[in-house]
Structure formats: structure tokens, C-alpha cells
LONUSE-552462 format. One record per residue: x, z, y of N, C-alpha, C in turn. Coordinates in steps of 0.05 Angstrom, whole numbers, plus 5000, padded with zeros to 4 digits. Layout:
N
XZYXZYXZY/...
end
This chain:
318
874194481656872194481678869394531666/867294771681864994741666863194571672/860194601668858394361669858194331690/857894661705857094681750860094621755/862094551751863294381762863494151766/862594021736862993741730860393611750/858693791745856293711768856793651794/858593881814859793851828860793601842/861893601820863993371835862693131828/861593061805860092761805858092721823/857393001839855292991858857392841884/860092961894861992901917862792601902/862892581885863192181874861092091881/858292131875856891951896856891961918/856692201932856192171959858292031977/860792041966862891851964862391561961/861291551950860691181935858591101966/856291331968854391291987854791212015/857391402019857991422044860291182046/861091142027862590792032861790652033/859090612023857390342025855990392045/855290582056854390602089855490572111/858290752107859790732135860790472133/863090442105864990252115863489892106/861989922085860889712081857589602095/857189782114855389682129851889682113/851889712086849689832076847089922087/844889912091842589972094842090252067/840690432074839790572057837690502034/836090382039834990122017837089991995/838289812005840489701996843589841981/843190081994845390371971843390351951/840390591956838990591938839090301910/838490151920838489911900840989851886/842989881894845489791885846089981864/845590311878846590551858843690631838/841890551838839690581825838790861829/838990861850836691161863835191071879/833091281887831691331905832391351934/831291161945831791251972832691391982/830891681979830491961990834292061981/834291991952836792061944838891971965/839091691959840991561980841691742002/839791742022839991912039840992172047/840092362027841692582016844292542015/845392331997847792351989848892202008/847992062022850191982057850792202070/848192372069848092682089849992792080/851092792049852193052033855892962049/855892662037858692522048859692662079/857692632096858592762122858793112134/856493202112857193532115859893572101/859793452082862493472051865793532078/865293292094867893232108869393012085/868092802077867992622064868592432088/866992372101866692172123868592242152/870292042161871992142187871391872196/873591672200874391452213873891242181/875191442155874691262134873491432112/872891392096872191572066873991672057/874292012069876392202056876692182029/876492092009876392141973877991891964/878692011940881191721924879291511910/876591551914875191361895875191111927/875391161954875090991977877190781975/879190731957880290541955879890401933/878190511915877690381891875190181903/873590301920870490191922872189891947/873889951958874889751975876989531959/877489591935877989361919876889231907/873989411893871589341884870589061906/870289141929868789001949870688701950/873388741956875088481956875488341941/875388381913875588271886872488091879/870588281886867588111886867887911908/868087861924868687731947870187431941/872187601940874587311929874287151908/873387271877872387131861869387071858/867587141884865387051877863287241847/864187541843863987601821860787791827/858887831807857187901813856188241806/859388391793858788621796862088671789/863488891805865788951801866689271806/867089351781867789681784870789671776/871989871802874989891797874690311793/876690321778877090591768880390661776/880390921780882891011801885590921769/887190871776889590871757891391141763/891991131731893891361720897491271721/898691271740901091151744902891331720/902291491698903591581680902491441650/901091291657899491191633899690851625/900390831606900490551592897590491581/896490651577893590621566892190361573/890490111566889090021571886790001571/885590251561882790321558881990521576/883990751588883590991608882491001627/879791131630878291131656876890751656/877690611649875290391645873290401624/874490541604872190571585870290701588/871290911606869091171614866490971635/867890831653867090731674863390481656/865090321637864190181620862090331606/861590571593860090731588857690851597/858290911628856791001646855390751661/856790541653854990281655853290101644/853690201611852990131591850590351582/850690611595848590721589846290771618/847390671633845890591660843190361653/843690171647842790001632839890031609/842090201594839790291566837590501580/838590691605835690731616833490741616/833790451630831990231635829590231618/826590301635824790261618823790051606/824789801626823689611615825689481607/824289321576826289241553828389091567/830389101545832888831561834488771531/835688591539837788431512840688471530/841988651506844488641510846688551493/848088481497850488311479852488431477/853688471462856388631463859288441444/860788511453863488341446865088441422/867688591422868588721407871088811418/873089001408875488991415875189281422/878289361433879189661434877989731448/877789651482876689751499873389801493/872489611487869389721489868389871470/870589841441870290171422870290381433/872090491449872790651464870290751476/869090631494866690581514864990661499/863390561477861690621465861191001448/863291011439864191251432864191411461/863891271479863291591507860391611507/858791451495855791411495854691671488/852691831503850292021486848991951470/847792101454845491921431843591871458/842091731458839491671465837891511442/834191461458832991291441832491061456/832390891446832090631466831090481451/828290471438827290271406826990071439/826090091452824189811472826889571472/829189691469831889441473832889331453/834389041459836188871428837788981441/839989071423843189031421843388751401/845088611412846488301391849488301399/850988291376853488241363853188021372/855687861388856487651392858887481375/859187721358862487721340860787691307/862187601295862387601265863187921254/862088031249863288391236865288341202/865888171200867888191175869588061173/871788281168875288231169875388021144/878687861152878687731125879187781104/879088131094879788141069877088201057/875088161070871288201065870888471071/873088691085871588941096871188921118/868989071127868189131165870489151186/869988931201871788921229872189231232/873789241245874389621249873589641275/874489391289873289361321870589291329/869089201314866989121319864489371317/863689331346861789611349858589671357/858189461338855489361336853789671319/854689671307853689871280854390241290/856190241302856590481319854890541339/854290361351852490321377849590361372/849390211350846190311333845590501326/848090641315846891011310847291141335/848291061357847891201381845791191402/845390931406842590941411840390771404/839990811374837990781373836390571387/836890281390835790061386836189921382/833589681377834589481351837289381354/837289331334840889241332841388901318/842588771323842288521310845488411307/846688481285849488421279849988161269/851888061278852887761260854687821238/853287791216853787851190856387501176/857787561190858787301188862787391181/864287311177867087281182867587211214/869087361230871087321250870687021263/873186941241873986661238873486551210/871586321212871286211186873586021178/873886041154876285821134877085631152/874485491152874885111164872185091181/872284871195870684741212868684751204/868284641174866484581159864484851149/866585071143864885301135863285411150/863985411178863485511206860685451209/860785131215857884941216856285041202/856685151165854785221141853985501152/855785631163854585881165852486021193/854185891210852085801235849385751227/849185531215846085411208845585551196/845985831173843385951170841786001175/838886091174836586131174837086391188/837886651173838386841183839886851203/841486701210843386761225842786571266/841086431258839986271283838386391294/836486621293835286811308837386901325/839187101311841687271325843287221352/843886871344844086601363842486641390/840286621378838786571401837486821413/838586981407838087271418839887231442/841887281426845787301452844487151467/843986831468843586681484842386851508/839586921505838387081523839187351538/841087381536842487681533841587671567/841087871574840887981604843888081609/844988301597847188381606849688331576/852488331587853588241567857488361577/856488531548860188691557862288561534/864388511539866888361534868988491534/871288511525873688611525874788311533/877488341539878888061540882688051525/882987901502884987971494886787781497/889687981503891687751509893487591480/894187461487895787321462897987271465/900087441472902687571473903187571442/906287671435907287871402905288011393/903588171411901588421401899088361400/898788121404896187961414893188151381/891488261399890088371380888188111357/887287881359886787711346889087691320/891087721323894487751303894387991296/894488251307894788471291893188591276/890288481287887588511263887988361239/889788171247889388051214887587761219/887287691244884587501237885487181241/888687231256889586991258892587011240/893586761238897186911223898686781246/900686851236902986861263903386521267/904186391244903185981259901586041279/899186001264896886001287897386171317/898186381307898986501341900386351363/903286211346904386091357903685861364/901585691345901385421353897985441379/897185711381895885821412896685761432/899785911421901085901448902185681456/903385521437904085201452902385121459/900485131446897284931455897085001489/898685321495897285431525894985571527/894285731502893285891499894686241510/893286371531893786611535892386841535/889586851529887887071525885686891504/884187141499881087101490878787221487/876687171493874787341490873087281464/871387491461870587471425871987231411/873787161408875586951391876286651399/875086611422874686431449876586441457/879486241453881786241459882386071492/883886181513883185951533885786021543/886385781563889485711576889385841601/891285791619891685941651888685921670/888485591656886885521678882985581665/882785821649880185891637879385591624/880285431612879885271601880285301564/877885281547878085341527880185151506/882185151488883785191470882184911456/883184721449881984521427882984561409/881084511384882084591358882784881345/885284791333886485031320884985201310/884585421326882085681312879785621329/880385571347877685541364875185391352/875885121331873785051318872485251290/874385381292872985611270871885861269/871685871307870986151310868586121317/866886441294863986391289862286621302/864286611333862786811348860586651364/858886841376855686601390858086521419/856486311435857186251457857186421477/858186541497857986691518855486691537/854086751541850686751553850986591584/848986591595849986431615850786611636/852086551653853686681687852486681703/850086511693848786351717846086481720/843886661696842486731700842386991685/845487051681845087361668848487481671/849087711668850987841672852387881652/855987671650856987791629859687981639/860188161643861988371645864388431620/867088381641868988361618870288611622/871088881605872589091613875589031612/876988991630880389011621882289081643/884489201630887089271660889089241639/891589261660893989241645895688971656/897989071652899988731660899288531642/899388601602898888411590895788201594/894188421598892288281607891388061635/892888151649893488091672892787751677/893887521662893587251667891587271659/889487321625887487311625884487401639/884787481656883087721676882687521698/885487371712885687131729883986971716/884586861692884386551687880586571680/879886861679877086811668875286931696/875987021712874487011735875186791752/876786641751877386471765875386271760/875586051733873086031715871386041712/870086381721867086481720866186461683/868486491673868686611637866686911647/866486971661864787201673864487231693/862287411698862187521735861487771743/862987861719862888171724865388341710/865888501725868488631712868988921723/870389091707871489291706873789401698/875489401724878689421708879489681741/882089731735883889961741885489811768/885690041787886489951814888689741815/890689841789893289671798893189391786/890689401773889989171770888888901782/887589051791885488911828887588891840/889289091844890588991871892988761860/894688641837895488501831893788261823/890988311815888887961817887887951850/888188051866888387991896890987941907/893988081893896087891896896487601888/895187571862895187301846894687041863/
end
């Protein structure tokens, strides 16, 4: 496809998006504008374009009109404060496909932004992925902060951790936790936390305005085990504990309730920012993922998310 295509049609995706949040969601043109970060004038346009298009009938002719209507029910039901669903690939096992893209275009929505912001970032496959769809831009006015420790336990760089990728892409400050994963013991954890250097970083995340997450499950394949960062005891003694996902190393049970002990006292990722006065956004789809996605919007482990239709529509079966 060339560029006047690709233009094309991301032009019939908004006017799509526009014309759902007008017709079927009842929308004010103000209120599109604000939501989709345009102009007014735009808005408008692109409701106009929806109904010359033959976009608009009784419902929103286009396949993205059932995504934006799971979007809407999923925010609803869990109370969530931003929710992007992306069409699913019924030939695809993938759990990064089309969310990452989605994650990207949200993550560079964001960096925009003239005026400064703190962003936090997590680690894991999916939001590698994401990042890697990024343009260069410059963005000196913004923090990026690592919420993760960047070093595996054999002392080389997390492979997932995409703090340092993200910095040569766009170009602003960057503030990594120069730490191990998971520290030894309880005790090392505490020593390394309290550094000097390392308590700024802290209290950056803290402040984070916006905040993207992967969420990993702890199944056989569980990525915390195949990185290397937990051993297979520990996996297992997760899972008796009733451990089923985690986010940055934040082990938690059905009921989004965090994991006592075990690794959880040794994991020397920052705390999750607050829900309450800033946005943390978790990207994930997939069956495996599936209880964890429940147990952390249920929770309010976040209130924002971006996952794949057949996903939504089985956490609205849930």
C-alpha cells in the first residue's frame, strides 16, 4: 500500500471513530474533538466525511464499529479510564499484533504534547514491540522513567527492558533503574532502593502522568521463568501461593491481590503510580493472559488498557 493510501484510509479510521462517537455514542463535537485530540473544525469534517463516506446508516458501516463498542462496554463495566480495543486476527496466536501498533500510536500521541509530562514505562514483549513502531522524534521537554530494574541475572541488560531503546528514539530525558530485576534477598533490595542515586528515579515514576505496562502470565511459559529472573521452585511456589500474572515483577492472585513474600519481597521494581491521579495503561490480549487482564482491572492494578476484540469480548463474558 502506498503513503496516498495509507492516508486514505487512516483518514476513513477516523471519520469512523468520529462518526461512532457521534452517532452511536451520543458525543458532542467538542467532546469527539477532546477525546481524539483535534480540533473542532476537524471533528466536524470527519463526522461530515463518515456520512458522505457511506460510513454512517442505522450503525457504523466499518470493522473498527465493533471494536469502539467494546471499547465503550469494557470502560463502563470496569470503571476504566481509557480503553482501546484493536480488531483481532482469528489466524494469529500473536500477543503483541495490532496492540502494539495501537500502544504506539498512543505512546506517541502523548510525546506530542507540548507541554512536559512524566512517563513511566514497564517492560516486557508487548511494549518492546510498541516502542520499536515509534518515529524518531525530539521530545528534550519530557522524563521517560524505567519502573523495572534493567539487569538480567547473569549482570547483562534485560533484553526486554526498553528504557534505553526508547531514549534513542525519542530523544528525552530518560531515567533508567540501574538495578537487578529481582534482588538476591530482602535485605539487598532495601540496600539498593536506598541509594542516593536511585531515590530520585523513585520519585520520578511516582509522579508519572501516564504509565504503560505489559501484564505477564505465570503459566509453564510464564515470561518472569523464561527470562531467567525467577527458577522454576519459585515459579511453582507463585503458583501455590495463587499467584497468576504480573506486572513489572508484581506478582498477584485471581483476586488482583499482591503475592506475600517469595519474590515479591525482592522485587526492585518502583511502585505502580497512582490510578487515582494519573493513568496507568496495561497492553495485553490472549487466553493466557486472560485471568490476569480480569484480576487487574477488576482491582484497578490499572485504568487503562489496550487489548484485542476477542479479548474484550471474553473480560465482558467473565
Amino acid at each position: 500500500m502506498n503513503s496516498r493510501q495509507e492516508t486514505g484510509s487512516t483518514r476513513l479510521d477516523d471519520a469512523a471513530r468520529a462518526g461512532w462517537l457521534y452517532y452511536v455514542a451520543g458525543n458532542t463535537q467538542d467532546q469527539i474533538a477532546a477525546k481524539l485530540g483535534i480540533s473542532r473544525q476537524t471533528a466536524q469534517r470527519l463526522v461530515s466525511l463518515a456520512m458522505s463516506e457511506g460510513l454512517i446508516k442505522v450503525r457504523v458501516d466499518h470493522p473498527i464499529a465493533n471494536c469502539l463498542d467494546l471499547a465503550a462496554r469494557l470502560k463502563s463495566r470496569f470503571a476504566l479510564d481509557l480503553v482501546e480495543v484493536v480488531p483481532s486476527d482469528p489466524t494469529s496466536n500473536s500477543t503483541t499484533i495490532g496492540i502494539a501498533e495501537a500502544a504506539a500510536a498512543e505512546i506517541e500521541r502523548r510525546l506530542r504534547s507540548e507541554a512536559p509530562i512524566v512517563m513511566a514505562i514497564g517492560t516486557g514483549r508487548t511494549l518492546k514491540a510498541a516502542i520499536e513502531q515509534l518515529p524518531p522524534m525530539d521530545c528534550p521537554q519530557h522524563k521517560v522513567v524505567s519502573l523495572t530494574g534493567n539487569i538480567s541475572p547473569d549482570g547483562s541488560a534485560a533484553f526486554y527492558n526498553v528504557i534505553f531503546t526508547m531514549a534513542d528514539r525519542v530523544k528525552a530525558r530518560s531515567f533508567p533503574m540501574p538495578l537487578p530485576v529481582i534482588a538476591s534477598s530482602p535485605e539487598e533490595r532495601e540496600m539498593l532502593l536506598n541509594q542516593p542515586m536511585i531515590q530520585p528515579t523513585l520519585a520520578l515514576a511516582a509522579e508519572a502522568d501516564v504509565t504503560f505496562v505489559g501484564i505477564g502470565d505465570l503459566g509453564p511459559r510464564a515470561p518472569l521463568y523464561e527470562d531467567g529472573f525467577i527458577s522454576e521452585s519459585e515459579l511453582k511456589a507463585l503458583q501455590k501461593a495463587g499467584g497468576i500474572a504480573e506486572i513489572v515483577g508484581w506478582v498477584f492472585d485471581r483476586e488482583g491481590r499482591m503475592i506475600e513474600g517469595i519474590t515479591n519481597d525482592r522485587v526492585s521494581s518502583a511502585a505502580l503510580p497512582s490510578r487515582e491521579r494519573s493513568l496507568v495503561i496495561a497492553l495485553a490480549m490472549g487466553e493466557r493472559k486472560l485471568p490476569g487482564i480480569l484480576a487487574a482491572v477488576n482491582r484497578r492494578l490499572v485504568n487503562g488498557l489496550i487489548t484485542d476484540e476477542r479479548t474484550a469480548e471474553a473480560l465482558l463474558a467473565g
